[in-house]
mmCIF file of the N, C-alpha and C atoms, coordinates in Angstrom:
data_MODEL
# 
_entry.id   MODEL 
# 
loop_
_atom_site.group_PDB 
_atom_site.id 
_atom_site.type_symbol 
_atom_site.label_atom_id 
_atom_site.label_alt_id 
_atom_site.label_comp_id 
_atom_site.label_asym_id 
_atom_site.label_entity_id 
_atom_site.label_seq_id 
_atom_site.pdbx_PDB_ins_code 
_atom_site.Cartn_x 
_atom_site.Cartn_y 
_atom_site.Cartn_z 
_atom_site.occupancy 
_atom_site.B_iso_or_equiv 
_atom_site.pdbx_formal_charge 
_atom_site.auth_seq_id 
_atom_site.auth_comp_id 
_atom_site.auth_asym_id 
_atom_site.auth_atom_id 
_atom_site.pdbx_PDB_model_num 
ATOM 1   N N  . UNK A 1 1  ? 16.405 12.727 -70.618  1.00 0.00 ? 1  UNK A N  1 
ATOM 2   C CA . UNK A 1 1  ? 15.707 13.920 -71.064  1.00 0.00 ? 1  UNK A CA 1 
ATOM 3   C C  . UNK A 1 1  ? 15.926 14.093 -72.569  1.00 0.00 ? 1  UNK A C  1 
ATOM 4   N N  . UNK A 1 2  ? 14.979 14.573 -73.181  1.00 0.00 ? 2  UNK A N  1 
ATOM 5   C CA . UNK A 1 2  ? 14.963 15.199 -74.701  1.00 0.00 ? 2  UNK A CA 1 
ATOM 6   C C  . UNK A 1 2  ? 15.652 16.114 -75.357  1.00 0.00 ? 2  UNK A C  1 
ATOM 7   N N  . UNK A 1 3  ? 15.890 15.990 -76.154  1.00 0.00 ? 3  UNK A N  1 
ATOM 8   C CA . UNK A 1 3  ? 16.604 17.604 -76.778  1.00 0.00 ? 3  UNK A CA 1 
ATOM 9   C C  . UNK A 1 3  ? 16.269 17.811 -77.533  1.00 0.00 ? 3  UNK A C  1 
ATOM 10  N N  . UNK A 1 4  ? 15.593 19.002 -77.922  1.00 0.00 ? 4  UNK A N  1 
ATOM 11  C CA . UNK A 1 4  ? 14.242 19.330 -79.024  1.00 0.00 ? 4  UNK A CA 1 
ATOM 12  C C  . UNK A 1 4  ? 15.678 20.144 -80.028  1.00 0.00 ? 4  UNK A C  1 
ATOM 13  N N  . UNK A 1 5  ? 15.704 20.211 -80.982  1.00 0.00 ? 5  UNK A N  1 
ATOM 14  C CA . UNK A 1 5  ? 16.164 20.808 -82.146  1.00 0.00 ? 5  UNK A CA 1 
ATOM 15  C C  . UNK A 1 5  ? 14.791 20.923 -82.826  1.00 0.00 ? 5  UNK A C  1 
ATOM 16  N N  . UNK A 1 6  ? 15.067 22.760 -83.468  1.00 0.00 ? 6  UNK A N  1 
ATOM 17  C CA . UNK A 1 6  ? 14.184 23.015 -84.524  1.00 0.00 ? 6  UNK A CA 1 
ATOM 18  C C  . UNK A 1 6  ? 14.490 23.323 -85.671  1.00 0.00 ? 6  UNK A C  1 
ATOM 19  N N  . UNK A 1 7  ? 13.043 22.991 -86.407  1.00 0.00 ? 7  UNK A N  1 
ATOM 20  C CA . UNK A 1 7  ? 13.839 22.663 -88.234  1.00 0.00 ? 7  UNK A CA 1 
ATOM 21  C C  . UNK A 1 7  ? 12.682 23.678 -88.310  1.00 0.00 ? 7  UNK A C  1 
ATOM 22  N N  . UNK A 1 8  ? 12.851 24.369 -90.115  1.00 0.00 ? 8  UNK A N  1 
ATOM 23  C CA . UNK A 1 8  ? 11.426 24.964 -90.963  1.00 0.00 ? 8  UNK A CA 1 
ATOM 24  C C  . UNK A 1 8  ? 11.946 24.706 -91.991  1.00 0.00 ? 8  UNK A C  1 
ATOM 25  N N  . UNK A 1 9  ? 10.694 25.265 -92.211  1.00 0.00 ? 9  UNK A N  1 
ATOM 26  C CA . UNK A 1 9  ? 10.760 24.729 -94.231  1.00 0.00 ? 9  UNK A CA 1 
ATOM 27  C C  . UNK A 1 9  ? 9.521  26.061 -94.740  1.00 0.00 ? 9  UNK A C  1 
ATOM 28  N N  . UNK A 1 10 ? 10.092 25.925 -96.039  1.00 0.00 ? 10 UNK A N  1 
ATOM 29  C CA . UNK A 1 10 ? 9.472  27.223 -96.767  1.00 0.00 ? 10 UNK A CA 1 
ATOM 30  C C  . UNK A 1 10 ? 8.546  26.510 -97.956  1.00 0.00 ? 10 UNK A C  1 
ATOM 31  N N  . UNK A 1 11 ? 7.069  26.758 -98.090  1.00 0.00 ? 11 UNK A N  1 
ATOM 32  C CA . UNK A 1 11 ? 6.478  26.646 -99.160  1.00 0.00 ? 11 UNK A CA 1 
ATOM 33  C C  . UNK A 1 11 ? 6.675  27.590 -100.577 1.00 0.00 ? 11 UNK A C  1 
ATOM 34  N N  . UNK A 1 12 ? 6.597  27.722 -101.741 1.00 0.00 ? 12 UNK A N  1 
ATOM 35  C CA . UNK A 1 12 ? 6.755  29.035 -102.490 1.00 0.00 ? 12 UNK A CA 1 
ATOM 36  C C  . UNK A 1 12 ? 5.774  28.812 -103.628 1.00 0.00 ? 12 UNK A C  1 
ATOM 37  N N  . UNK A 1 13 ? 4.449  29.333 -103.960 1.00 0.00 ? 13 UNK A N  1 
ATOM 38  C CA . UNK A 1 13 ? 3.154  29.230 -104.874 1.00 0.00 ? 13 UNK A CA 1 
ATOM 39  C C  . UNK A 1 13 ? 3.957  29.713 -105.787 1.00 0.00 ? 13 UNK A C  1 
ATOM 40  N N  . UNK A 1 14 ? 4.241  28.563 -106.795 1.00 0.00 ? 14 UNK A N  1 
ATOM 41  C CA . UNK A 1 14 ? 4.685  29.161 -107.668 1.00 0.00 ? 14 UNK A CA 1 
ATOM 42  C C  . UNK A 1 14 ? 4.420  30.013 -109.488 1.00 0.00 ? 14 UNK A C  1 
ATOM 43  N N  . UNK A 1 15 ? 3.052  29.409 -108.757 1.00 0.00 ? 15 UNK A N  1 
ATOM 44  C CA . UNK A 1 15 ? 1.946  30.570 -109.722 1.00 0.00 ? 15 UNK A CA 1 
ATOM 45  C C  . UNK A 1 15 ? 1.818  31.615 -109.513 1.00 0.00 ? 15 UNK A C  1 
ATOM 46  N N  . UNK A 1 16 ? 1.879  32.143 -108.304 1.00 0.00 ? 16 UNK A N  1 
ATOM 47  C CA . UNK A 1 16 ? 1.918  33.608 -107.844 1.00 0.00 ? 16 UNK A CA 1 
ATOM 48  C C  . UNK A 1 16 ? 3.028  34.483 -107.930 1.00 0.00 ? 16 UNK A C  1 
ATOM 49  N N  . UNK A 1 17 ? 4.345  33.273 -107.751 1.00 0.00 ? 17 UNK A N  1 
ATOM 50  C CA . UNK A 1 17 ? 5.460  34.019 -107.927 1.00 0.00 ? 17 UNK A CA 1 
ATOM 51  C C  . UNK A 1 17 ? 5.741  34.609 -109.238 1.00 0.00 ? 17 UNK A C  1 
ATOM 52  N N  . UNK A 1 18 ? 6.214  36.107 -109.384 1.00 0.00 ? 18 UNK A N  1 
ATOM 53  C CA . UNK A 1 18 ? 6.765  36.380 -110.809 1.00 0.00 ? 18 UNK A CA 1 
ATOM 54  C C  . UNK A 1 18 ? 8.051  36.691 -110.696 1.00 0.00 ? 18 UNK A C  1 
ATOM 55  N N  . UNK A 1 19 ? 8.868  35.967 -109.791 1.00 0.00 ? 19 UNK A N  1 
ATOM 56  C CA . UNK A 1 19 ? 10.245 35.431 -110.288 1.00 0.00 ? 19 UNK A CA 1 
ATOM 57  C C  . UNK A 1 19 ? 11.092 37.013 -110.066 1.00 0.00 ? 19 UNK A C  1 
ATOM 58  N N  . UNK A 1 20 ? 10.484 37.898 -108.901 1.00 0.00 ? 20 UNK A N  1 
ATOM 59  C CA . UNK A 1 20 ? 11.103 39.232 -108.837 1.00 0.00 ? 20 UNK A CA 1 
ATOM 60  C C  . UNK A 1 20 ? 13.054 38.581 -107.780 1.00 0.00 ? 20 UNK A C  1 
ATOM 61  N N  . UNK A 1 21 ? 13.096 37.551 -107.381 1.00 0.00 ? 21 UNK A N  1 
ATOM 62  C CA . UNK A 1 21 ? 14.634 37.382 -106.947 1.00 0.00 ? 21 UNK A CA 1 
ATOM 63  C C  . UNK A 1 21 ? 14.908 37.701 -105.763 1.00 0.00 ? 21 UNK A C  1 
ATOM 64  N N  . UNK A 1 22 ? 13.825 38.418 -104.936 1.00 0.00 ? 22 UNK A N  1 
ATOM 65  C CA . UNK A 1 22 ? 13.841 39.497 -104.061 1.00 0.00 ? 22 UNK A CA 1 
ATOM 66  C C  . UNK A 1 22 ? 14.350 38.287 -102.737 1.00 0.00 ? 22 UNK A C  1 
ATOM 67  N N  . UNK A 1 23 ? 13.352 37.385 -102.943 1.00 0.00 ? 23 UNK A N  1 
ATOM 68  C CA . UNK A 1 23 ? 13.813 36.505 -101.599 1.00 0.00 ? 23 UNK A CA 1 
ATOM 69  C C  . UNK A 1 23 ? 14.810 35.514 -101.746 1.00 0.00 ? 23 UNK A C  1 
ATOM 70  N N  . UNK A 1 24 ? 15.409 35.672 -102.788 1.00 0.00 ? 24 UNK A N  1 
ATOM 71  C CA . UNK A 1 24 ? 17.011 34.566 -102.933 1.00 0.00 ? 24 UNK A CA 1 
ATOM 72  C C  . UNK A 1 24 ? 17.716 35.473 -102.722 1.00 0.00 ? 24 UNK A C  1 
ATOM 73  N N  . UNK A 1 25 ? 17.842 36.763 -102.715 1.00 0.00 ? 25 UNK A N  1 
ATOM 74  C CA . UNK A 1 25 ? 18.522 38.045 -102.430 1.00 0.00 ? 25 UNK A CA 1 
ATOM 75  C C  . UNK A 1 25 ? 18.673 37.845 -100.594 1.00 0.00 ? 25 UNK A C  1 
ATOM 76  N N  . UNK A 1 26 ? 17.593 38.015 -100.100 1.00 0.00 ? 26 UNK A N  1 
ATOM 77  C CA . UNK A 1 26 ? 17.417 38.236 -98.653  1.00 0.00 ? 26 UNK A CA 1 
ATOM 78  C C  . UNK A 1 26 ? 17.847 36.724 -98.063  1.00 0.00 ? 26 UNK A C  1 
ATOM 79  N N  . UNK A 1 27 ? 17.369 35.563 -98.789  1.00 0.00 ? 27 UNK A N  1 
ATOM 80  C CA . UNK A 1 27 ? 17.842 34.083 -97.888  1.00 0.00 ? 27 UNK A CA 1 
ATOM 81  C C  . UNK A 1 27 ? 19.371 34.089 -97.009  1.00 0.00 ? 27 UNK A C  1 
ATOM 82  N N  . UNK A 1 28 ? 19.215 34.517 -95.923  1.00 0.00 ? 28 UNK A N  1 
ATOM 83  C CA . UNK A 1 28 ? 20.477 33.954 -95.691  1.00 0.00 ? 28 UNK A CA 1 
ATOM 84  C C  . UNK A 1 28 ? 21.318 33.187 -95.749  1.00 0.00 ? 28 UNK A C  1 
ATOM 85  N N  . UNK A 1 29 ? 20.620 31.591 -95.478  1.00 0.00 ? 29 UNK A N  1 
ATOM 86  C CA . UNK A 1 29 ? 21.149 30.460 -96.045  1.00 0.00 ? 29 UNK A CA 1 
ATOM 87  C C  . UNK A 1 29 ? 21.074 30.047 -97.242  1.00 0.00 ? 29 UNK A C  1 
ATOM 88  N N  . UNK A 1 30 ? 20.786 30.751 -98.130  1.00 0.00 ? 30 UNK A N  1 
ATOM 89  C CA . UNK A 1 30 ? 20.577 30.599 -99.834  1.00 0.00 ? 30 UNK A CA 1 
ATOM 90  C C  . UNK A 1 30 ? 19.871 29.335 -100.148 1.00 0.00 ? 30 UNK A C  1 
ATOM 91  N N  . UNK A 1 31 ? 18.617 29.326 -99.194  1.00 0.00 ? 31 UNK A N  1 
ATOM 92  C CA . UNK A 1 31 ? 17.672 27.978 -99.536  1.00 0.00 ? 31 UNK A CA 1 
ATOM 93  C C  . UNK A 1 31 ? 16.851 28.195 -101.268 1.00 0.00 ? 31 UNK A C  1 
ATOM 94  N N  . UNK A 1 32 ? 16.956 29.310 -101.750 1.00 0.00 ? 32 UNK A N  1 
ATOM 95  C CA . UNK A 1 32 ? 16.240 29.388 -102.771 1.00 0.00 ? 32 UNK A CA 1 
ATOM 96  C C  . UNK A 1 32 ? 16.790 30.165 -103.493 1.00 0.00 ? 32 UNK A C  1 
ATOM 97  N N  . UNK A 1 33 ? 16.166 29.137 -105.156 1.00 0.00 ? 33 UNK A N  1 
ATOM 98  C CA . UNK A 1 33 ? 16.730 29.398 -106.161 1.00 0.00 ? 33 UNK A CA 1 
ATOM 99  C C  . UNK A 1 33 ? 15.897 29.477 -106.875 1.00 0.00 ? 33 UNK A C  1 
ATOM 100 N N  . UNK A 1 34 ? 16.583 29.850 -108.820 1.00 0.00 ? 34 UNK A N  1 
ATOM 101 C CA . UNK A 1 34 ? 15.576 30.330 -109.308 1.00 0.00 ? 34 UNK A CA 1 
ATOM 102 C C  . UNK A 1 34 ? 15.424 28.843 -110.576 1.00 0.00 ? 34 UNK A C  1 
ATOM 103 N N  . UNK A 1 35 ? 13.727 28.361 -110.324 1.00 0.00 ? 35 UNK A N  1 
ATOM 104 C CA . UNK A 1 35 ? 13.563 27.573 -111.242 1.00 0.00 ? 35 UNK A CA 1 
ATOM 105 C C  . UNK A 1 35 ? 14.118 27.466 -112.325 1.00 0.00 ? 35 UNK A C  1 
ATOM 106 N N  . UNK A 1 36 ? 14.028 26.371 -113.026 1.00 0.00 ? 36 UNK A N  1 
ATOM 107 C CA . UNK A 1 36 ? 14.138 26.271 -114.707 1.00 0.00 ? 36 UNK A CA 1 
ATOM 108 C C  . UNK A 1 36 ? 12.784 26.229 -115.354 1.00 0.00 ? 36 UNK A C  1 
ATOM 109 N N  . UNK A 1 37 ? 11.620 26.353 -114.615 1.00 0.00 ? 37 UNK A N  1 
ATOM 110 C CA . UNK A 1 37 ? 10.637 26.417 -115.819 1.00 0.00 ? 37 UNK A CA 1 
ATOM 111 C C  . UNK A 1 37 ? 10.031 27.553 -115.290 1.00 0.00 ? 37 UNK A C  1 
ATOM 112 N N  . UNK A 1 38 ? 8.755  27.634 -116.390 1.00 0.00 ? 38 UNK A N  1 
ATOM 113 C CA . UNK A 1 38 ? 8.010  28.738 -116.228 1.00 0.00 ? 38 UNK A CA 1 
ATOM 114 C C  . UNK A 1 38 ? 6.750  28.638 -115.872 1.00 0.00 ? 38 UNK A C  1 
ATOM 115 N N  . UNK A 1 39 ? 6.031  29.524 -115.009 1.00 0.00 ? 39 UNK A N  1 
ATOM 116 C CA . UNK A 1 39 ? 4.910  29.119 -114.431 1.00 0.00 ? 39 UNK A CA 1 
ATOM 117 C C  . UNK A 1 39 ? 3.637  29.775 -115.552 1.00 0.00 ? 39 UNK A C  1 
ATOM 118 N N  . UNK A 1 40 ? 2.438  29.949 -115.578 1.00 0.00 ? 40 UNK A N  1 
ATOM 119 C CA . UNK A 1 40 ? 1.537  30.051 -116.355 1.00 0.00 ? 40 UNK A CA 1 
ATOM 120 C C  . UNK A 1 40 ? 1.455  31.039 -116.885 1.00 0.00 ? 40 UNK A C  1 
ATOM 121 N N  . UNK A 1 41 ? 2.018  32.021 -116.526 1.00 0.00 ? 41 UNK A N  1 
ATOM 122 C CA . UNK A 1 41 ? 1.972  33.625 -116.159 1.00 0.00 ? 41 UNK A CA 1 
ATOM 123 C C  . UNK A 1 41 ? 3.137  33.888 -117.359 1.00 0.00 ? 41 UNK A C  1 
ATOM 124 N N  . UNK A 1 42 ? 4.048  32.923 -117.831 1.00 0.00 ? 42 UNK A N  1 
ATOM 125 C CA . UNK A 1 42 ? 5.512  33.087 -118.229 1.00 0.00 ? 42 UNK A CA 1 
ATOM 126 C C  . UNK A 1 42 ? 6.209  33.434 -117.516 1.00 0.00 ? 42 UNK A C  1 
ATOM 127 N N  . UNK A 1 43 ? 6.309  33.648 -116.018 1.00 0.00 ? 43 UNK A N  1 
ATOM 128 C CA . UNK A 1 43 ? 7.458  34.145 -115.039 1.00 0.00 ? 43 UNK A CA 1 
ATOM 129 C C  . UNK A 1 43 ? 8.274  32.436 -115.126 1.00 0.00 ? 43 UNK A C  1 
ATOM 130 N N  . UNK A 1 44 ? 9.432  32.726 -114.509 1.00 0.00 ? 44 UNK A N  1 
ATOM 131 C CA . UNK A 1 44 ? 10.487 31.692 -113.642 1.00 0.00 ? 44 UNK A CA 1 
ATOM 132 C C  . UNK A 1 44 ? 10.363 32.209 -112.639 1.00 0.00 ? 44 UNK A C  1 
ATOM 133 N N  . UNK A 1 45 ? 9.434  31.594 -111.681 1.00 0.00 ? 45 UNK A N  1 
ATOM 134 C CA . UNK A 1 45 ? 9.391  31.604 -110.700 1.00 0.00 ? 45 UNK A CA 1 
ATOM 135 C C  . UNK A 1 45 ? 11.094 30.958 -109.087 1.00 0.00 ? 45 UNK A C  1 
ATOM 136 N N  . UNK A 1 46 ? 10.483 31.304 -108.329 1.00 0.00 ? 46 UNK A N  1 
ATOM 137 C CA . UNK A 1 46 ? 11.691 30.600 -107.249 1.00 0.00 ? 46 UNK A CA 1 
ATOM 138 C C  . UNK A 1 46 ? 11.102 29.333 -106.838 1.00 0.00 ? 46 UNK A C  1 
ATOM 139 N N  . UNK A 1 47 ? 12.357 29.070 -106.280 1.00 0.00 ? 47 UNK A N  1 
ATOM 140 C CA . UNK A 1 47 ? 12.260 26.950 -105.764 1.00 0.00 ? 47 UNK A CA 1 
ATOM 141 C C  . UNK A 1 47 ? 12.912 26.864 -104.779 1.00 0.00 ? 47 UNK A C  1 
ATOM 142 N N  . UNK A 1 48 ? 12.686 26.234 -103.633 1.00 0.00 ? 48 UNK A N  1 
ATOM 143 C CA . UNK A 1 48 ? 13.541 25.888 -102.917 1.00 0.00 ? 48 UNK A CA 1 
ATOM 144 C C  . UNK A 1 48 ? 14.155 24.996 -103.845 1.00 0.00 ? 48 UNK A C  1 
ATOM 145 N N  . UNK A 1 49 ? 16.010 24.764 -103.244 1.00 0.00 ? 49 UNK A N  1 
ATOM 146 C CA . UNK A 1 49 ? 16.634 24.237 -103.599 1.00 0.00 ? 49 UNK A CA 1 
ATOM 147 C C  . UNK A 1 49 ? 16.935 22.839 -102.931 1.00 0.00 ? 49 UNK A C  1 
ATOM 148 N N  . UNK A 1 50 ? 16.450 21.696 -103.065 1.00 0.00 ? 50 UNK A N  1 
ATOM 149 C CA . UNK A 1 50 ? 16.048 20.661 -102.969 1.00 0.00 ? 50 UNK A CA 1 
ATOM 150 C C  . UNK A 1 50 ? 17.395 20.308 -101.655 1.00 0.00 ? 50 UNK A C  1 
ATOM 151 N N  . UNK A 1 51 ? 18.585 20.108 -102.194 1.00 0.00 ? 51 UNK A N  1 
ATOM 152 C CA . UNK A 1 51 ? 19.666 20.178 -101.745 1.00 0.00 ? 51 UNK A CA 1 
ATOM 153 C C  . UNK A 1 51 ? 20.062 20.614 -100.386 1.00 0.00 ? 51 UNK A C  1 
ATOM 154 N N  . UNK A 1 52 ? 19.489 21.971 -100.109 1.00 0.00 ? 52 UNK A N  1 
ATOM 155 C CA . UNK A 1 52 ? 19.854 22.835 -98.694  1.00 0.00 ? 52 UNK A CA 1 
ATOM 156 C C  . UNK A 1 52 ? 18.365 23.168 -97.976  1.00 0.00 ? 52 UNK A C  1 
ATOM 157 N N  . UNK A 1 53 ? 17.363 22.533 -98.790  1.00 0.00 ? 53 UNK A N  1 
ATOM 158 C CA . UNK A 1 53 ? 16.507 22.800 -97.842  1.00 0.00 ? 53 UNK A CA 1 
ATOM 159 C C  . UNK A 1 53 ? 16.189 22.271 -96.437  1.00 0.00 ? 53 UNK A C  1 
ATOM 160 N N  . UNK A 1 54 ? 17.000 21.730 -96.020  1.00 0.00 ? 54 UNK A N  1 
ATOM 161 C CA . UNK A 1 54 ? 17.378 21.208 -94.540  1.00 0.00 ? 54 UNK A CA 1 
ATOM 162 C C  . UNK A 1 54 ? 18.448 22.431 -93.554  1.00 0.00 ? 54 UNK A C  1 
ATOM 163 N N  . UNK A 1 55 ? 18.642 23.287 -94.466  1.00 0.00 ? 55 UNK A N  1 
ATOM 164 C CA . UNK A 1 55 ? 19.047 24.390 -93.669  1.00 0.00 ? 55 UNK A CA 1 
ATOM 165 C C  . UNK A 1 55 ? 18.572 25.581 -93.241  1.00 0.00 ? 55 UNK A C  1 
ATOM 166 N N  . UNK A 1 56 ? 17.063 25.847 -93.834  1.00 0.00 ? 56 UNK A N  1 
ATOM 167 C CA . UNK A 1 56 ? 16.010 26.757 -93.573  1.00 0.00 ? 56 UNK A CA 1 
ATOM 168 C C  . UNK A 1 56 ? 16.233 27.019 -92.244  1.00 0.00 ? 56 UNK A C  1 
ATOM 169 N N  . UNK A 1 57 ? 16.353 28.374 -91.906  1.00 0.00 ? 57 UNK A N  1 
ATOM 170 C CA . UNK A 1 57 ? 16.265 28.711 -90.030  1.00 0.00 ? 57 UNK A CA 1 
ATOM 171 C C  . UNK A 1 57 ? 14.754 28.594 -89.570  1.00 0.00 ? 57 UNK A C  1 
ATOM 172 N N  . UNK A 1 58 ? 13.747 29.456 -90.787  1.00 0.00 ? 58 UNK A N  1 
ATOM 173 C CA . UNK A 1 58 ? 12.521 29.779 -90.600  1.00 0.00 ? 58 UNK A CA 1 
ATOM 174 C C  . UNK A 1 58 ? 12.293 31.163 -90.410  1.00 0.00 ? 58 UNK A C  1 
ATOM 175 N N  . UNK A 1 59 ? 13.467 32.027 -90.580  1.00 0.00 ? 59 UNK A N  1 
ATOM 176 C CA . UNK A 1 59 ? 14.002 33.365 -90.153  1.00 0.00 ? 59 UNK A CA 1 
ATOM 177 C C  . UNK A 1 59 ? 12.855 34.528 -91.027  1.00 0.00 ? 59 UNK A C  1 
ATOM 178 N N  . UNK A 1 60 ? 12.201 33.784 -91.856  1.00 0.00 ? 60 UNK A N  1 
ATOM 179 C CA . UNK A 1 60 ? 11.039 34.460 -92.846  1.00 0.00 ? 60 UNK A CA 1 
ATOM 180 C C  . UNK A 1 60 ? 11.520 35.704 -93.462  1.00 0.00 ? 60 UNK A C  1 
ATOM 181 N N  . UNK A 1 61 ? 12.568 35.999 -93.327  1.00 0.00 ? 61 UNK A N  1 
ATOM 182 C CA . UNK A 1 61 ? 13.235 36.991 -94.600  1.00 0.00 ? 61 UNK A CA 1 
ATOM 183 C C  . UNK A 1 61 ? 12.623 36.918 -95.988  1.00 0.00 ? 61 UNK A C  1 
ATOM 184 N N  . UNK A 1 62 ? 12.500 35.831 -95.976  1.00 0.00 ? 62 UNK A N  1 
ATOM 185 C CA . UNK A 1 62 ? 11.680 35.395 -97.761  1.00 0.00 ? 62 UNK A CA 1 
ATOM 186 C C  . UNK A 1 62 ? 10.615 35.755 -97.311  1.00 0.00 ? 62 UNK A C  1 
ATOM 187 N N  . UNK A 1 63 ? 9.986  35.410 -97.337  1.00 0.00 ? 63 UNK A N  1 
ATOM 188 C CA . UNK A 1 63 ? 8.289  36.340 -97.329  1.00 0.00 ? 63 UNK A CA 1 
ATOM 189 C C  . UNK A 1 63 ? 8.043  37.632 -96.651  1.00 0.00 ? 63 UNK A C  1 
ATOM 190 N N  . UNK A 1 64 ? 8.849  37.716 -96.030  1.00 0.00 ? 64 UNK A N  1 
ATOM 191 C CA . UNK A 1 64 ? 8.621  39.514 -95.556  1.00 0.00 ? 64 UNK A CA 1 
ATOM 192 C C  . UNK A 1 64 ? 9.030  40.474 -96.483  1.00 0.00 ? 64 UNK A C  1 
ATOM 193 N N  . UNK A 1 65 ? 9.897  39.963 -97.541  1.00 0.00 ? 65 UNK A N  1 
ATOM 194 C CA . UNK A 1 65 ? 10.151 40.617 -98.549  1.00 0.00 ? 65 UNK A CA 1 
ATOM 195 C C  . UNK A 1 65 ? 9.351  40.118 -100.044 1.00 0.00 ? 65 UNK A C  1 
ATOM 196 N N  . UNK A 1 66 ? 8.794  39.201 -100.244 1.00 0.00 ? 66 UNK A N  1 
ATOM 197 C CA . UNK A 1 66 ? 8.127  39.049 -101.647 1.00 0.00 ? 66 UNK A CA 1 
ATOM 198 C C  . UNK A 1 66 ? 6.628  39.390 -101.076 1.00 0.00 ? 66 UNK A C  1 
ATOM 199 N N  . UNK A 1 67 ? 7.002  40.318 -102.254 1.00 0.00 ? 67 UNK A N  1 
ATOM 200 C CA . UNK A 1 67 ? 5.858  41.420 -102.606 1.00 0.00 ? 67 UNK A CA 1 
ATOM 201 C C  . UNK A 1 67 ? 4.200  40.398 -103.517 1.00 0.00 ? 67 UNK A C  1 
ATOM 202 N N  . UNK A 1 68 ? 4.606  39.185 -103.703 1.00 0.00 ? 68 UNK A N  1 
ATOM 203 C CA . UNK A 1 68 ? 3.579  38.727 -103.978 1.00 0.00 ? 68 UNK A CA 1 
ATOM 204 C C  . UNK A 1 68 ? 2.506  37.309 -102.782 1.00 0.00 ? 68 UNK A C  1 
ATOM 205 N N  . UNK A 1 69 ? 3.089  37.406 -102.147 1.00 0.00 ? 69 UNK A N  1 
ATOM 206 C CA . UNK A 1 69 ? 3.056  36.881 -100.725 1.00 0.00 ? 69 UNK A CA 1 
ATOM 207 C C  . UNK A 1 69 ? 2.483  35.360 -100.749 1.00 0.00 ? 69 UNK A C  1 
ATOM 208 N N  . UNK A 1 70 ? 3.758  34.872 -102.245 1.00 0.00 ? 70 UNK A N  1 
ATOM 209 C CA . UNK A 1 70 ? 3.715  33.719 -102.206 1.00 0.00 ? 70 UNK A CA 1 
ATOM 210 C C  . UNK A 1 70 ? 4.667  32.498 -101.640 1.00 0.00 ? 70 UNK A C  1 
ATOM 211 N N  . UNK A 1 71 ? 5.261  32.986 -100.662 1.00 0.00 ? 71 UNK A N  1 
ATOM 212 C CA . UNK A 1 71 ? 5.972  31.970 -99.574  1.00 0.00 ? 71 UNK A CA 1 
ATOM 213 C C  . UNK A 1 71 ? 5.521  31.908 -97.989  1.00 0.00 ? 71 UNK A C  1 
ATOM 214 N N  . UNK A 1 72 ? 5.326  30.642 -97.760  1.00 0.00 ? 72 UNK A N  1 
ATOM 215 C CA . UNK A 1 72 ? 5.077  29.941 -96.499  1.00 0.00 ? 72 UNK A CA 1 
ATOM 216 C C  . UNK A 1 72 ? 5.840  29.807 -95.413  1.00 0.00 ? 72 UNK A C  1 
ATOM 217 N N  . UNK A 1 73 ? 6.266  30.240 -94.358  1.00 0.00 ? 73 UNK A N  1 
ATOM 218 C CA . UNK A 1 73 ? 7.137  29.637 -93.583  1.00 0.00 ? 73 UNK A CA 1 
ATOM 219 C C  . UNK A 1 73 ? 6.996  28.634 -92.375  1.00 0.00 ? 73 UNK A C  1 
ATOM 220 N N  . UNK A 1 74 ? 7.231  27.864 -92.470  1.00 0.00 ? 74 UNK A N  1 
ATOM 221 C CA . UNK A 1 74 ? 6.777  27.059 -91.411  1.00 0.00 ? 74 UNK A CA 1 
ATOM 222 C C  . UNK A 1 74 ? 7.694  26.157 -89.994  1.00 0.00 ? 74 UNK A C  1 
ATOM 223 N N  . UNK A 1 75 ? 7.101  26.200 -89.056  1.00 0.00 ? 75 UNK A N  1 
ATOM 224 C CA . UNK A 1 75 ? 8.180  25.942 -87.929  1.00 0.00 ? 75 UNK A CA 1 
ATOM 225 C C  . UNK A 1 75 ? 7.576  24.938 -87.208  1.00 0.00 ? 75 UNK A C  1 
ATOM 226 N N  . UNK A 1 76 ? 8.167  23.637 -86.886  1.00 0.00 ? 76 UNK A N  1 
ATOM 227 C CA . UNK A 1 76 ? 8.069  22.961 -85.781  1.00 0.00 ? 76 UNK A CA 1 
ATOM 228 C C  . UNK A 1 76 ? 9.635  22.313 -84.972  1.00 0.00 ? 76 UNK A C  1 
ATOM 229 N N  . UNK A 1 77 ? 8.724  21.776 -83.900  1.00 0.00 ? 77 UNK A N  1 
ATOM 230 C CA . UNK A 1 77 ? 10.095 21.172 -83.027  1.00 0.00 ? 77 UNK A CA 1 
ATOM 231 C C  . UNK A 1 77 ? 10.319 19.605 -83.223  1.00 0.00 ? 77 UNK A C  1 
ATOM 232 N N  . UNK A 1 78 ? 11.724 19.296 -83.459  1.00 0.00 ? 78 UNK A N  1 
ATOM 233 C CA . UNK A 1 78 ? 11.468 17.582 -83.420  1.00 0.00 ? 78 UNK A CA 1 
ATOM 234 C C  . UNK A 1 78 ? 12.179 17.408 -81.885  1.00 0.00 ? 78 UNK A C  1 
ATOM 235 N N  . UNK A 1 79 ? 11.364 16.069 -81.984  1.00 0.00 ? 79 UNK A N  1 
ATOM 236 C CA . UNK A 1 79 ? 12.409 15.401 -80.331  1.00 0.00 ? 79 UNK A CA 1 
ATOM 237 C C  . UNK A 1 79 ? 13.163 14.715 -80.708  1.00 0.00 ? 79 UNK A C  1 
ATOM 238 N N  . UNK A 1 80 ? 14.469 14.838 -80.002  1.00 0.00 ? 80 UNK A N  1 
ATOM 239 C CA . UNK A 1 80 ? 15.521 14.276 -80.333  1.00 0.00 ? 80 UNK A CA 1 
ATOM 240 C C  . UNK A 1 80 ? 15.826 13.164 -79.205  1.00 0.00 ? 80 UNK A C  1 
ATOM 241 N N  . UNK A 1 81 ? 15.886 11.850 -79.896  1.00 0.00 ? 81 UNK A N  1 
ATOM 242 C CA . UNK A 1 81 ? 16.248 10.932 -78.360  1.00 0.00 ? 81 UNK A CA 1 
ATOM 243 C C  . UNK A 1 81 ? 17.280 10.866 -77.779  1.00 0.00 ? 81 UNK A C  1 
# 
């Protein structure tokens, strides 16, 4: 038999974002951080952090809180053999 473990992962537009912090505040697992560059707008936008983004729950704290409703959350199941 299988054993499904589930992973997510977070998209973040980072043209839309203006870098308000709100959802590195709320991440529980502190998947996101705040860029080094600047997006078109002049904000520093947020990034996932390349590093821990394998620890995303999918718990969507980040986007229920950015007010510019530029993060994605996304959920699937893998099979595990």
């Amino acid at each position: 038999m299988s054993q499904r473990r589930h992973t997510a992962y977070i998209t973040i537009d980072s043209e839309r974002c203006k870098g308000c912090g709100l959802c590195i505040f709320f991440c529980p697992q502190k998947v996101i951080g705040q860029a080094e560059r600047f997006n078109q707008k002049g904000y520093t936008p947020a990034t996932v952090i390349e590093e821990k983004a394998g620890e995303c729950t999918g718990c969507t704290a980040c986007a229920l809180m950015c007010p510019d409703i530029a993060i994605g959350v996304y959920r699937h199941a893998k099979v595990a053999p």
